[in-house]
CHARMM internal coordinates of N, CA and C (Angstrom, degrees):
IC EDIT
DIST 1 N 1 CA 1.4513
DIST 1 CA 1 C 1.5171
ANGL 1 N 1 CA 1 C 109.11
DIST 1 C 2 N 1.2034
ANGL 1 CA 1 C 2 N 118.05
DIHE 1 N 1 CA 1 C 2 N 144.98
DIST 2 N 2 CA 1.1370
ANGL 1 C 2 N 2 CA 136.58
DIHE 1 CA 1 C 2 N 2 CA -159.80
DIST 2 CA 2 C 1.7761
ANGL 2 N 2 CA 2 C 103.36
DIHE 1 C 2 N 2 CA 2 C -122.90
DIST 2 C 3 N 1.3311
ANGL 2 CA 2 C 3 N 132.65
DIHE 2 N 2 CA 2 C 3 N 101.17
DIST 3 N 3 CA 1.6563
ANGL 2 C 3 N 3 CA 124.46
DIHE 2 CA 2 C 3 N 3 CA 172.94
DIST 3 CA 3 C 1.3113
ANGL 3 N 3 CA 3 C 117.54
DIHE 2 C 3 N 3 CA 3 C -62.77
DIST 3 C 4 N 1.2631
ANGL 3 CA 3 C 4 N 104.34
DIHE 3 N 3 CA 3 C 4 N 129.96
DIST 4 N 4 CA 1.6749
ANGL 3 C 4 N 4 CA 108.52
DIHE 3 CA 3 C 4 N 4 CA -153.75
DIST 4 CA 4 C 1.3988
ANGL 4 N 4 CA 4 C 154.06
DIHE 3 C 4 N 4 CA 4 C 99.63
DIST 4 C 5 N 1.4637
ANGL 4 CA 4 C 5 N 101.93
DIHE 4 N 4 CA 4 C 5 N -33.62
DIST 5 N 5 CA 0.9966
ANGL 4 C 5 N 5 CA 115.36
DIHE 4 CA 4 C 5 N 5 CA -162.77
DIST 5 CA 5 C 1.8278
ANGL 5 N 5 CA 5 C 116.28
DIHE 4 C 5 N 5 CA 5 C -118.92
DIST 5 C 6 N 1.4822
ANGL 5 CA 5 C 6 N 105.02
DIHE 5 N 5 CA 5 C 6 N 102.38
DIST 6 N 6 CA 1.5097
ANGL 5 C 6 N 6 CA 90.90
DIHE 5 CA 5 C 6 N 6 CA -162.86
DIST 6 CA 6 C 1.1936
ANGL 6 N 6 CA 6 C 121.89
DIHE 5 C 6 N 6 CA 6 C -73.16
DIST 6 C 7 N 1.1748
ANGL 6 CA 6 C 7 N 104.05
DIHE 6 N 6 CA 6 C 7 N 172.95
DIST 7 N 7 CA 1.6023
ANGL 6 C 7 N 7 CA 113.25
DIHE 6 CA 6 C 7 N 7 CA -159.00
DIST 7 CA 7 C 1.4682
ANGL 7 N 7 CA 7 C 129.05
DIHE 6 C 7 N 7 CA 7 C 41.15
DIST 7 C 8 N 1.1738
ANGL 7 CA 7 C 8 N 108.88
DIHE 7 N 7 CA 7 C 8 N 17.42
DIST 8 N 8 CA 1.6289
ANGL 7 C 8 N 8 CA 126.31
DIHE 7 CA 7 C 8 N 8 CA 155.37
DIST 8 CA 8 C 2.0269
ANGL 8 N 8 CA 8 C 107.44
DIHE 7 C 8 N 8 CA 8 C -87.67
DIST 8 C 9 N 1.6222
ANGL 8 CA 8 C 9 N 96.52
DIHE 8 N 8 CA 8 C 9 N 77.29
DIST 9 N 9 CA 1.2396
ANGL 8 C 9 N 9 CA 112.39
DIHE 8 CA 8 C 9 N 9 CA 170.58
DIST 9 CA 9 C 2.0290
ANGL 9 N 9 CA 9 C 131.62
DIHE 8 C 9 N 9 CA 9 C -128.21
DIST 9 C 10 N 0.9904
ANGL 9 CA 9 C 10 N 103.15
DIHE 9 N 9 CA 9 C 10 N 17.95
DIST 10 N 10 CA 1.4556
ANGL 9 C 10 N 10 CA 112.53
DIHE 9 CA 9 C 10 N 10 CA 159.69
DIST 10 CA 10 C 1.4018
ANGL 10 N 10 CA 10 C 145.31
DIHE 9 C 10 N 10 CA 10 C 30.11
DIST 10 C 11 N 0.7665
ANGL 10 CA 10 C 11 N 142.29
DIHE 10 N 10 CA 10 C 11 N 48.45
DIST 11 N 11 CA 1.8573
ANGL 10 C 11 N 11 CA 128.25
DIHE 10 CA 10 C 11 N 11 CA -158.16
DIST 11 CA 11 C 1.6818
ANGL 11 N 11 CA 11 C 99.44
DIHE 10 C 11 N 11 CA 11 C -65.66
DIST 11 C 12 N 1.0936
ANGL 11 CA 11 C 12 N 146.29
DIHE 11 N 11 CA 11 C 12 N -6.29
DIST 12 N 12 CA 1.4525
ANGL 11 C 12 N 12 CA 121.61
DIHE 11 CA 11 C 12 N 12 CA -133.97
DIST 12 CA 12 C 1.9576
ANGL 12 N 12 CA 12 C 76.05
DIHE 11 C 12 N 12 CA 12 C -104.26
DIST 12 C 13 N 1.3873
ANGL 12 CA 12 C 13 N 130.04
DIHE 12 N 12 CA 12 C 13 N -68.03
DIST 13 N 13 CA 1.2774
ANGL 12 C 13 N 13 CA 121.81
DIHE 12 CA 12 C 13 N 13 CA -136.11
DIST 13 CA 13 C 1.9114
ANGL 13 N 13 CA 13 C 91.02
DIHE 12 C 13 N 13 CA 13 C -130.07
DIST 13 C 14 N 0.9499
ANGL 13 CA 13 C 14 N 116.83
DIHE 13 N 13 CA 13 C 14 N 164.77
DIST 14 N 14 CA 1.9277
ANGL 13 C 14 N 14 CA 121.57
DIHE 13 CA 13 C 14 N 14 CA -154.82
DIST 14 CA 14 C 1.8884
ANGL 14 N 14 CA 14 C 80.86
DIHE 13 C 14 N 14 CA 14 C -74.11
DIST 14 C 15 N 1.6963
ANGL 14 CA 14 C 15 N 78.84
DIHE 14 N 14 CA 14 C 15 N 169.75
DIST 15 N 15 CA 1.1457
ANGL 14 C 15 N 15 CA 89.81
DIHE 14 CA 14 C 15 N 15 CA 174.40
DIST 15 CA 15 C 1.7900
ANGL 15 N 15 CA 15 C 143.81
DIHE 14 C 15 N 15 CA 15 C -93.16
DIST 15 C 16 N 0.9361
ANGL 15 CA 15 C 16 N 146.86
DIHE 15 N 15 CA 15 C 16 N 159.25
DIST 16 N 16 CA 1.6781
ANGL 15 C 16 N 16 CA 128.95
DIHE 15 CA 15 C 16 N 16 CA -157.17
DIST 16 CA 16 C 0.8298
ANGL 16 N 16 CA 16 C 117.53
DIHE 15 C 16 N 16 CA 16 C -90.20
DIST 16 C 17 N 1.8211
ANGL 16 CA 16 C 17 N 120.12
DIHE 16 N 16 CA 16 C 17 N -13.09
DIST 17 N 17 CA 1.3792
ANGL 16 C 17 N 17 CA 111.63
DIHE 16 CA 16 C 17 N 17 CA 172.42
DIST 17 CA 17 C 1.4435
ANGL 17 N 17 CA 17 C 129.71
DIHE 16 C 17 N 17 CA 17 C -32.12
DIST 17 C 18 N 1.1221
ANGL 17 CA 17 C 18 N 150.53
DIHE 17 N 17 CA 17 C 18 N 122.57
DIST 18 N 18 CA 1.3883
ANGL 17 C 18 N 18 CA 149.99
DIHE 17 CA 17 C 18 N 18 CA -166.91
DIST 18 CA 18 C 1.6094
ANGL 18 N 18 CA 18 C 121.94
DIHE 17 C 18 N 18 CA 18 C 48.75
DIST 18 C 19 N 1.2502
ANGL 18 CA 18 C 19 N 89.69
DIHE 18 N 18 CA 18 C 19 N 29.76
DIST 19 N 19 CA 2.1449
ANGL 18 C 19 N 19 CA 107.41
DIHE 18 CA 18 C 19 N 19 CA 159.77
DIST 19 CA 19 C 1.1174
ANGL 19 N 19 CA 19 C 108.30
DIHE 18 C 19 N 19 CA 19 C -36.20
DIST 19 C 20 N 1.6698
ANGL 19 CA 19 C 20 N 118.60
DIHE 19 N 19 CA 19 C 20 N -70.30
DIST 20 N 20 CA 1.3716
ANGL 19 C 20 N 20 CA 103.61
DIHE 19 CA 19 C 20 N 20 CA 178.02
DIST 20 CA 20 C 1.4188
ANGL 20 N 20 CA 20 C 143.81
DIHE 19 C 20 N 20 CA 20 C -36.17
DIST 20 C 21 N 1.6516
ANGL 20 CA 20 C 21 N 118.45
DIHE 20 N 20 CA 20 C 21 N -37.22
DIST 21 N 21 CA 0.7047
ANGL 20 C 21 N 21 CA 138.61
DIHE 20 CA 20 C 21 N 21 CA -148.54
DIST 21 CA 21 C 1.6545
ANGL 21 N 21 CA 21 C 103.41
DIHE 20 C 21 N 21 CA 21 C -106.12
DIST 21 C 22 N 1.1004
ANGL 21 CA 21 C 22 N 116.63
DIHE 21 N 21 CA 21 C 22 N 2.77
DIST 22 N 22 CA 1.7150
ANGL 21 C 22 N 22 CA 124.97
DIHE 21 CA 21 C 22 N 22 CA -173.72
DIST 22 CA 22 C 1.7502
ANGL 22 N 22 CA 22 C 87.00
DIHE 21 C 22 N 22 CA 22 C -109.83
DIST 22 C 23 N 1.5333
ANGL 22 CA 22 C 23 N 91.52
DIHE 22 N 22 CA 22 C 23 N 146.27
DIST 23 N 23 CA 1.8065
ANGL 22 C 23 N 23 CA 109.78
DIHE 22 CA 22 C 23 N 23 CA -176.41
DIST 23 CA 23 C 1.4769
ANGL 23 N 23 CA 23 C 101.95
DIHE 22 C 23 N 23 CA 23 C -90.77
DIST 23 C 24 N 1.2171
ANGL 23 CA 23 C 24 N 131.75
DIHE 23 N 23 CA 23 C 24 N -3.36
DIST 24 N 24 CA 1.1948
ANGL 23 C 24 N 24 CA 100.04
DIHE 23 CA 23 C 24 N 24 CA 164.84
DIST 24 CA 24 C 1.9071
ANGL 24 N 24 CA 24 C 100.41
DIHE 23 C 24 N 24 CA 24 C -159.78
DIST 24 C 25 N 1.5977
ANGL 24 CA 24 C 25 N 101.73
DIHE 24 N 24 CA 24 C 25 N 151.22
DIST 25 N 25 CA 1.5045
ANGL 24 C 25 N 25 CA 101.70
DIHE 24 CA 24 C 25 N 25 CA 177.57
DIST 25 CA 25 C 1.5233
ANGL 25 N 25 CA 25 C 116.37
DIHE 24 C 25 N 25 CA 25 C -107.45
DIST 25 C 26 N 1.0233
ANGL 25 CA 25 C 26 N 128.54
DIHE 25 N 25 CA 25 C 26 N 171.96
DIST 26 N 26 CA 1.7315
ANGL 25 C 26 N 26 CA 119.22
DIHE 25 CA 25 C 26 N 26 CA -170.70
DIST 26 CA 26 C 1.1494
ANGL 26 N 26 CA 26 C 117.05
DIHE 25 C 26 N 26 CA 26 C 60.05
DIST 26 C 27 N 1.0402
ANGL 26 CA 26 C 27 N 113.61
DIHE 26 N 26 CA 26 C 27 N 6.70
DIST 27 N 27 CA 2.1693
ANGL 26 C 27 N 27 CA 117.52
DIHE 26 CA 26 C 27 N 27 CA -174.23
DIST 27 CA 27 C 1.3263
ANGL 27 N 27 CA 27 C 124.95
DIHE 26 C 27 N 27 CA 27 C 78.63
DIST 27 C 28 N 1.5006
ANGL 27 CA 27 C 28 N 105.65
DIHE 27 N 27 CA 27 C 28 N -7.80
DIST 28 N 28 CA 1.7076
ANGL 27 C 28 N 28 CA 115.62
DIHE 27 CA 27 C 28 N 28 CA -169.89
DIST 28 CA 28 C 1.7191
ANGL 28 N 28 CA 28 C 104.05
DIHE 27 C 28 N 28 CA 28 C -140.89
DIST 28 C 29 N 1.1023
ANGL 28 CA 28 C 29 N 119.55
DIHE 28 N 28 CA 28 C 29 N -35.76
DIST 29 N 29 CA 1.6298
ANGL 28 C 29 N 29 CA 134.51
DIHE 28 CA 28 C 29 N 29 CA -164.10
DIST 29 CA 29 C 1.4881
ANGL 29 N 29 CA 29 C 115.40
DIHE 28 C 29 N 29 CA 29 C -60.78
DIST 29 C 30 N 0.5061
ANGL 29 CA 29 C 30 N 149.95
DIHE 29 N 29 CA 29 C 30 N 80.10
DIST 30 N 30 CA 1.9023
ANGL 29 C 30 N 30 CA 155.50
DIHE 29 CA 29 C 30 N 30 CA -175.81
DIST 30 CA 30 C 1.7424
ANGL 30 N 30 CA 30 C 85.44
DIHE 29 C 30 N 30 CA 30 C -34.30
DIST 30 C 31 N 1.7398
ANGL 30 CA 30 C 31 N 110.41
DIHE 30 N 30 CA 30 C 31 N 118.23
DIST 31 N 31 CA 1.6332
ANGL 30 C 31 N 31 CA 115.36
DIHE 30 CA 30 C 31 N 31 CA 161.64
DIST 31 CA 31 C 1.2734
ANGL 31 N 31 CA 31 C 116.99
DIHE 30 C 31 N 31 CA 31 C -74.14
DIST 31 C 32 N 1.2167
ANGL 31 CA 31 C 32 N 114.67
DIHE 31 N 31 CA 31 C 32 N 92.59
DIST 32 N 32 CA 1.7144
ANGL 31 C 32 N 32 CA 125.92
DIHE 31 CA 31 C 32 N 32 CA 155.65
DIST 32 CA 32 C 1.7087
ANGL 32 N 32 CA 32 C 105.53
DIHE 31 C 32 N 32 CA 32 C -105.88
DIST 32 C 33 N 1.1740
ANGL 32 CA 32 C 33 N 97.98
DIHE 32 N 32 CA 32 C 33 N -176.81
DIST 33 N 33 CA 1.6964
ANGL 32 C 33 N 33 CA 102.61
DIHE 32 CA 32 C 33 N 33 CA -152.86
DIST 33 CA 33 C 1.8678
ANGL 33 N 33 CA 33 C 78.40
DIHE 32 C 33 N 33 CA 33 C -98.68
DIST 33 C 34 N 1.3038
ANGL 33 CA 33 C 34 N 131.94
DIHE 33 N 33 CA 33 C 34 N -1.95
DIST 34 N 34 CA 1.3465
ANGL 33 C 34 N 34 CA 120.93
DIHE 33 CA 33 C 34 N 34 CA 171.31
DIST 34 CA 34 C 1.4824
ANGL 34 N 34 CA 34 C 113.02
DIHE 33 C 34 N 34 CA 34 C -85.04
DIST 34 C 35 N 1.6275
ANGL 34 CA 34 C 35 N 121.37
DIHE 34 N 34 CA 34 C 35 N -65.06
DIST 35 N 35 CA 1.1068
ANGL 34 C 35 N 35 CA 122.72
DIHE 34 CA 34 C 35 N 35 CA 140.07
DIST 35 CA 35 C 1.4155
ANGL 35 N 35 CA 35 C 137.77
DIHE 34 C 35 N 35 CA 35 C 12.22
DIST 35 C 36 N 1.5214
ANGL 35 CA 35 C 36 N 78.85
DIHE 35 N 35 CA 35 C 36 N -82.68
DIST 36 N 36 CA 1.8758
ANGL 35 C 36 N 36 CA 73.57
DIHE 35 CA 35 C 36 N 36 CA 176.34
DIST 36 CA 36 C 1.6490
ANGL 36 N 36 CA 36 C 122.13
DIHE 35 C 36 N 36 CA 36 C -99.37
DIST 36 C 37 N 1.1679
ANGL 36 CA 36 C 37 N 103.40
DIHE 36 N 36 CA 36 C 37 N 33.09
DIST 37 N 37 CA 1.8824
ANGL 36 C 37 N 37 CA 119.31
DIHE 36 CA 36 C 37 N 37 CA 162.09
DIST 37 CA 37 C 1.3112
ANGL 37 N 37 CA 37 C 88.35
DIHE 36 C 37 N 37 CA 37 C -85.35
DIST 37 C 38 N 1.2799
ANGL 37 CA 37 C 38 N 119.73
DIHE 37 N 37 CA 37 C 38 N -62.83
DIST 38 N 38 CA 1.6739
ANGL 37 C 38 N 38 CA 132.47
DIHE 37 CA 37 C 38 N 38 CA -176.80
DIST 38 CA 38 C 1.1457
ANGL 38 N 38 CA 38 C 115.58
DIHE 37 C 38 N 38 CA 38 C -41.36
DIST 38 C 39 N 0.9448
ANGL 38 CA 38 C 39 N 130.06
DIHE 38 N 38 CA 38 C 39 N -56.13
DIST 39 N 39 CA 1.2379
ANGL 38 C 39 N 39 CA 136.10
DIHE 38 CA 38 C 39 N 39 CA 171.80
DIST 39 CA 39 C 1.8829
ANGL 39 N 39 CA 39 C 143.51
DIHE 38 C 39 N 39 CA 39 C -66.87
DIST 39 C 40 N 1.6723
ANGL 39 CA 39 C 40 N 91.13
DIHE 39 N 39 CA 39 C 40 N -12.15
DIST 40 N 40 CA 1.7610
ANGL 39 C 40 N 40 CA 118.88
DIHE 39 CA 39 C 40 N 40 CA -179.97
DIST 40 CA 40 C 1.8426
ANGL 40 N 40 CA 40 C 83.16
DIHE 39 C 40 N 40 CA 40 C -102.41
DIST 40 C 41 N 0.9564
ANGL 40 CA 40 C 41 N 107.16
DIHE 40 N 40 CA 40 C 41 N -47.36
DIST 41 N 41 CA 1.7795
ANGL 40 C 41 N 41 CA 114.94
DIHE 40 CA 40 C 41 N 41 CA -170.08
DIST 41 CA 41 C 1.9107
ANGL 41 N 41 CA 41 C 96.91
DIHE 40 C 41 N 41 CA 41 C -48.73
DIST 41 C 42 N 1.5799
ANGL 41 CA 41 C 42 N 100.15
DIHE 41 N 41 CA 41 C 42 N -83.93
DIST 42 N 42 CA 1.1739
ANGL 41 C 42 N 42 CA 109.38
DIHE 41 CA 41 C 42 N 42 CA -175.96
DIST 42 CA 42 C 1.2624
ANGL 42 N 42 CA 42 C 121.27
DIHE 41 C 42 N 42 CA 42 C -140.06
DIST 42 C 43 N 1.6987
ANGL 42 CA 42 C 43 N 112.77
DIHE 42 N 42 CA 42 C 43 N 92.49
DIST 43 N 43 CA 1.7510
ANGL 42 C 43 N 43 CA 124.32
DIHE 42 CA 42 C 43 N 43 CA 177.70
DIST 43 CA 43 C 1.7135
ANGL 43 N 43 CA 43 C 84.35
DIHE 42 C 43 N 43 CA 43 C -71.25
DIST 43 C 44 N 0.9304
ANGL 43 CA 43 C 44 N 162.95
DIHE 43 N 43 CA 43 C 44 N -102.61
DIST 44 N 44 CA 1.3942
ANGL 43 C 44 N 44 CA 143.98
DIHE 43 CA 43 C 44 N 44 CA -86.00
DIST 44 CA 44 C 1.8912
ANGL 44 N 44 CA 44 C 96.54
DIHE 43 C 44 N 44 CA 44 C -74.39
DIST 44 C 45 N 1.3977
ANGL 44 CA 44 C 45 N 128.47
DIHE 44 N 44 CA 44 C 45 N -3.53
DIST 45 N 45 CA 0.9327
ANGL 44 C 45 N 45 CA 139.88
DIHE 44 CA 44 C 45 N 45 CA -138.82
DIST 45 CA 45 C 1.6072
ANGL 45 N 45 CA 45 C 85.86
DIHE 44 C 45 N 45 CA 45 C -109.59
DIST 45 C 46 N 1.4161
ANGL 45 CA 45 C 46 N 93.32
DIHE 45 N 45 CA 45 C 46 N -71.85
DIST 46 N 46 CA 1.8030
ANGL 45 C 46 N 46 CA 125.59
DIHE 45 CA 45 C 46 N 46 CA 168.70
DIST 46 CA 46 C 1.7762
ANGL 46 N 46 CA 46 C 99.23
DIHE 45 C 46 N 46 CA 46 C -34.10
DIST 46 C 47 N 0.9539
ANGL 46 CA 46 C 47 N 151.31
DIHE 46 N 46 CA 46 C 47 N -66.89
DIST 47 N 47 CA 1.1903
ANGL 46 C 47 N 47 CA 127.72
DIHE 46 CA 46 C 47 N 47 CA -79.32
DIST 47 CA 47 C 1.9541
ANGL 47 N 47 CA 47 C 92.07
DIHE 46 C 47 N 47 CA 47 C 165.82
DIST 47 C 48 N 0.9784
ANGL 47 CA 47 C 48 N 136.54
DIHE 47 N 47 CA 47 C 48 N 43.55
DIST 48 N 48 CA 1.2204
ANGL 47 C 48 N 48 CA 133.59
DIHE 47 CA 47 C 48 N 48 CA -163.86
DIST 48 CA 48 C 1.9999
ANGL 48 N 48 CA 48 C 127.27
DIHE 47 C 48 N 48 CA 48 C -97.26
DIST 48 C 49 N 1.0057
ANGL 48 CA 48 C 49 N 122.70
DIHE 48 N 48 CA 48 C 49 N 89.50
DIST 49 N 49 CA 1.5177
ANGL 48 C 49 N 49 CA 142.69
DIHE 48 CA 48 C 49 N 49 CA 32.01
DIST 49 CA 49 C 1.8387
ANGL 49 N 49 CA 49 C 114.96
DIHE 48 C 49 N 49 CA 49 C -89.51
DIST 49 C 50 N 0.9171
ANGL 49 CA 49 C 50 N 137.19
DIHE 49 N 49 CA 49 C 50 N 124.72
DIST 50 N 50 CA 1.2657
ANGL 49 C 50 N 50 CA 140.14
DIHE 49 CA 49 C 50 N 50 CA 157.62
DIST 50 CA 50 C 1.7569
ANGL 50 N 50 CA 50 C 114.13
DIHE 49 C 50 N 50 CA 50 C -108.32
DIST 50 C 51 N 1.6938
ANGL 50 CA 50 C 51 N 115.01
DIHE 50 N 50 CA 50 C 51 N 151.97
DIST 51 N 51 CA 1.5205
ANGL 50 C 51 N 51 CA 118.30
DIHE 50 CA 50 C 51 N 51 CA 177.60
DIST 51 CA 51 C 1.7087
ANGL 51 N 51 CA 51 C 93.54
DIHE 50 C 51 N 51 CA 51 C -72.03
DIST 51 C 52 N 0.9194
ANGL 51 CA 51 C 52 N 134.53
DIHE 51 N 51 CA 51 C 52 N -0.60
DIST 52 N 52 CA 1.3418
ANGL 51 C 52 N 52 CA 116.09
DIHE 51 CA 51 C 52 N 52 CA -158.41
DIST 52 CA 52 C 1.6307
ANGL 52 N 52 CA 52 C 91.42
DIHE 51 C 52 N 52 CA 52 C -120.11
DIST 52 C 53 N 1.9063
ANGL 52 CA 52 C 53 N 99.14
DIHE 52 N 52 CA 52 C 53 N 123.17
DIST 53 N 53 CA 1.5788
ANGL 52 C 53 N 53 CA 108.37
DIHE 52 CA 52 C 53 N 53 CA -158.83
DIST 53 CA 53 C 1.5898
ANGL 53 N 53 CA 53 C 100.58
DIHE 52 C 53 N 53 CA 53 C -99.77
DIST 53 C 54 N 1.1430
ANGL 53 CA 53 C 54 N 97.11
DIHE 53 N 53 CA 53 C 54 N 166.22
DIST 54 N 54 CA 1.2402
ANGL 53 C 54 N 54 CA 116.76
DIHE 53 CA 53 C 54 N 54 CA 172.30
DIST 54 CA 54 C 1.5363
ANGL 54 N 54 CA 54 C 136.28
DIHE 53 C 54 N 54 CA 54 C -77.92
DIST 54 C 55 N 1.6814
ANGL 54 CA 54 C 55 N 103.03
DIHE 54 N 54 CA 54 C 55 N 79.07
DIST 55 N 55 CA 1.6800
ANGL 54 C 55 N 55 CA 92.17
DIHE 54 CA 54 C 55 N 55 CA -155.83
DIST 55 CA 55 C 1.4777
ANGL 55 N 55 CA 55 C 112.17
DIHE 54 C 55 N 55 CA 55 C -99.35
DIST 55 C 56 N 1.3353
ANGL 55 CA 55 C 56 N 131.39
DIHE 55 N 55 CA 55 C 56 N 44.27
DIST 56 N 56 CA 1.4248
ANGL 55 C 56 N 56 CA 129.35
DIHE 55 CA 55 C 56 N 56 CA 149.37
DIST 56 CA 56 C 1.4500
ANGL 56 N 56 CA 56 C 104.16
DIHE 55 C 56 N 56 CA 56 C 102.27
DIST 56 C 57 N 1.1364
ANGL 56 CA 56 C 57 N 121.40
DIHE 56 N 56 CA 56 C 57 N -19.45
DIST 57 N 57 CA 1.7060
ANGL 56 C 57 N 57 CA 124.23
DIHE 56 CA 56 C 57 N 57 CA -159.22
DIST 57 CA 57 C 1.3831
ANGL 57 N 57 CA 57 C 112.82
DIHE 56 C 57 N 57 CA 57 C -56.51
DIST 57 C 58 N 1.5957
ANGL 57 CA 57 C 58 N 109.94
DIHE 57 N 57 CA 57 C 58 N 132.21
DIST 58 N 58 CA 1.3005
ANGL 57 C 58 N 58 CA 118.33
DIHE 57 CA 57 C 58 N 58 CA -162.15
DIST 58 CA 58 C 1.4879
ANGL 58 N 58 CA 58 C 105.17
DIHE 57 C 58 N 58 CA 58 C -76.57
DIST 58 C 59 N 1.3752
ANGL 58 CA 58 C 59 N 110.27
DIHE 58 N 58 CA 58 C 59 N 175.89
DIST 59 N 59 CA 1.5928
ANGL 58 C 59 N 59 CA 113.78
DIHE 58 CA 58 C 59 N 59 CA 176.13
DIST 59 CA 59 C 1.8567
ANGL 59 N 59 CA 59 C 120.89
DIHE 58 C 59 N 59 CA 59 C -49.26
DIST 59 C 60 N 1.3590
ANGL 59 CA 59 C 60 N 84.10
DIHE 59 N 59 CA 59 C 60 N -50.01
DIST 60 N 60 CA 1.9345
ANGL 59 C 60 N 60 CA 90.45
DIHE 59 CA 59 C 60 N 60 CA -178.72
DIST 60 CA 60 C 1.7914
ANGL 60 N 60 CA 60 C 104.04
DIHE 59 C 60 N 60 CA 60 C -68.61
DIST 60 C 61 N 1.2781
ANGL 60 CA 60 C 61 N 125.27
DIHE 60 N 60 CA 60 C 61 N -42.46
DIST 61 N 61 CA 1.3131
ANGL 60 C 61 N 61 CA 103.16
DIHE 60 CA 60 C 61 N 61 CA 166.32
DIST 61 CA 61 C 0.9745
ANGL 61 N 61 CA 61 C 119.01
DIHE 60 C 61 N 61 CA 61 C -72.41
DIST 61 C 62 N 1.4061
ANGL 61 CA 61 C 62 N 130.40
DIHE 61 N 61 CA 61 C 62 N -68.49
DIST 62 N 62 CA 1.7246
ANGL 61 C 62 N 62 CA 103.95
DIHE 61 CA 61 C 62 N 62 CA 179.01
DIST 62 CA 62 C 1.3423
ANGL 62 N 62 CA 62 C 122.83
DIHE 61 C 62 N 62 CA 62 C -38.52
DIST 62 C 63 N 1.2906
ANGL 62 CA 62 C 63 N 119.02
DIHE 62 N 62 CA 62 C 63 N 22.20
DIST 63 N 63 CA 2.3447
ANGL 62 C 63 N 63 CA 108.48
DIHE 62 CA 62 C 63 N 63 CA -171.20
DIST 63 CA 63 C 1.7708
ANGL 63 N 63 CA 63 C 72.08
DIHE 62 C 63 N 63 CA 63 C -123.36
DIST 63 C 64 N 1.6172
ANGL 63 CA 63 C 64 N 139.08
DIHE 63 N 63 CA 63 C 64 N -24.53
DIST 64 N 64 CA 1.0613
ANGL 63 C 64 N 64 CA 130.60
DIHE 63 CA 63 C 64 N 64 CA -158.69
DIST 64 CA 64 C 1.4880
ANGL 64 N 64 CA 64 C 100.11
DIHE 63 C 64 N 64 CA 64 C -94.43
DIST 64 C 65 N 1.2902
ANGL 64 CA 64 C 65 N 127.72
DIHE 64 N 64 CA 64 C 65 N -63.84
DIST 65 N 65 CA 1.0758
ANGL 64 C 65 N 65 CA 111.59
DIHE 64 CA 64 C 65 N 65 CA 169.33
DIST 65 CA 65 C 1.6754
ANGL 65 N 65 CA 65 C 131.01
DIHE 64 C 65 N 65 CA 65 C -62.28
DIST 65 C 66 N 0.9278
ANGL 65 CA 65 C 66 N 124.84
DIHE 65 N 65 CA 65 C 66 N -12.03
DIST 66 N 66 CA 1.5947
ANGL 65 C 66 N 66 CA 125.89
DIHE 65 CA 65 C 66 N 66 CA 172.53
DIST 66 CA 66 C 1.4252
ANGL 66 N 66 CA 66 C 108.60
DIHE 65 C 66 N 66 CA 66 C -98.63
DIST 66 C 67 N 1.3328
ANGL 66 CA 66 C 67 N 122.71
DIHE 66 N 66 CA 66 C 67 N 12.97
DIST 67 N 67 CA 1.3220
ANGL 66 C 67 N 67 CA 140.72
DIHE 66 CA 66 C 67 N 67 CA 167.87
DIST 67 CA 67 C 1.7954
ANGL 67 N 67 CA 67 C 103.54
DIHE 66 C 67 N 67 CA 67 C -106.08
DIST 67 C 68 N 1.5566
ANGL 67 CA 67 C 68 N 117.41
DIHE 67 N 67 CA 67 C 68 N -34.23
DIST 68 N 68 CA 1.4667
ANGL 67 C 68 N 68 CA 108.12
DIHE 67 CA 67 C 68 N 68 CA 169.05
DIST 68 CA 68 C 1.3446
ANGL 68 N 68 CA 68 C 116.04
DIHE 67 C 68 N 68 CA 68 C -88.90
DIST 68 C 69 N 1.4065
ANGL 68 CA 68 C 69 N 122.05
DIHE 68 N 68 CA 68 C 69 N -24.18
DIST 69 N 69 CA 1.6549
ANGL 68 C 69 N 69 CA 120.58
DIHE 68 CA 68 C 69 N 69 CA 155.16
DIST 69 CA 69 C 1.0794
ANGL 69 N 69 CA 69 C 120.08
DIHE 68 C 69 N 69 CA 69 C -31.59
DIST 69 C 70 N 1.2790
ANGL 69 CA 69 C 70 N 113.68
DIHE 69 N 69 CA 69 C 70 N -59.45
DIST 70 N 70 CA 1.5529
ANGL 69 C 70 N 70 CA 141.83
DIHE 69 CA 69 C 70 N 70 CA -160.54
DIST 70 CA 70 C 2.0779
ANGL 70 N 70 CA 70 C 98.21
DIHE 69 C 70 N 70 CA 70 C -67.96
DIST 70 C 71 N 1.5804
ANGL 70 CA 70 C 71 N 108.50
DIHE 70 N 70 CA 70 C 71 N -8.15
DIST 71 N 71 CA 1.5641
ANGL 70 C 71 N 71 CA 98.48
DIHE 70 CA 70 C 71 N 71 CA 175.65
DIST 71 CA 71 C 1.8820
ANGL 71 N 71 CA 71 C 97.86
DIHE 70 C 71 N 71 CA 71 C -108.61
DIST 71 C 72 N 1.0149
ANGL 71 CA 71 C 72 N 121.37
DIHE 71 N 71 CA 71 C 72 N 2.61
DIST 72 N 72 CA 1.4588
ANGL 71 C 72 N 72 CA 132.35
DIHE 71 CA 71 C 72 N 72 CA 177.98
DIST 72 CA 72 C 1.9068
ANGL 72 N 72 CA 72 C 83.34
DIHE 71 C 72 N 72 CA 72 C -79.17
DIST 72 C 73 N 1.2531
ANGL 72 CA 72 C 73 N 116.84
DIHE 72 N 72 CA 72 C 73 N 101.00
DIST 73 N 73 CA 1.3915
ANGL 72 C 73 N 73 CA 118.32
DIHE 72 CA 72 C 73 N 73 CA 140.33
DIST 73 CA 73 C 1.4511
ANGL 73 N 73 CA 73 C 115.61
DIHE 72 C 73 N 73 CA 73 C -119.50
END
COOR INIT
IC SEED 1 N 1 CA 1 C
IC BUILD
């Protein structure tokens, strides 16, 4: 689940409400705002097998969305 954003409702992986604010992403990854570009960019990389796929996202979006995570406290 996603705050805000409808139909951003999910079963597969928790929800992001207060992402920022959790110490670590992927279960192991220390949350810095580098990190978790890395990790929206490319979990299968992160994190191998993970539910969370690999959907192509270029550099400037992954810095955009792990830049709106980063207002989820």
């Amino acid at each position: 689940m996603v705050p805000g954003i409808p139909g951003a409702k999910g079963l597969v992986g928790p929800p992001l409400d207060h992402i920022a604010s959790r110490a670590y992403v992927a279960g192991t990854l220390r949350n810095t705002p580098d990190n978790l570009r890395a990790w929206v960019q490319h979990p299968q990389r992160i994190h191998h097998p993970s539910a969370m796929p690999e959907m192509g996202m270029s550099d400037q979006d992954a810095r955009d969305v792990s830049a709106y995570l980063y207002t989820l406290r």
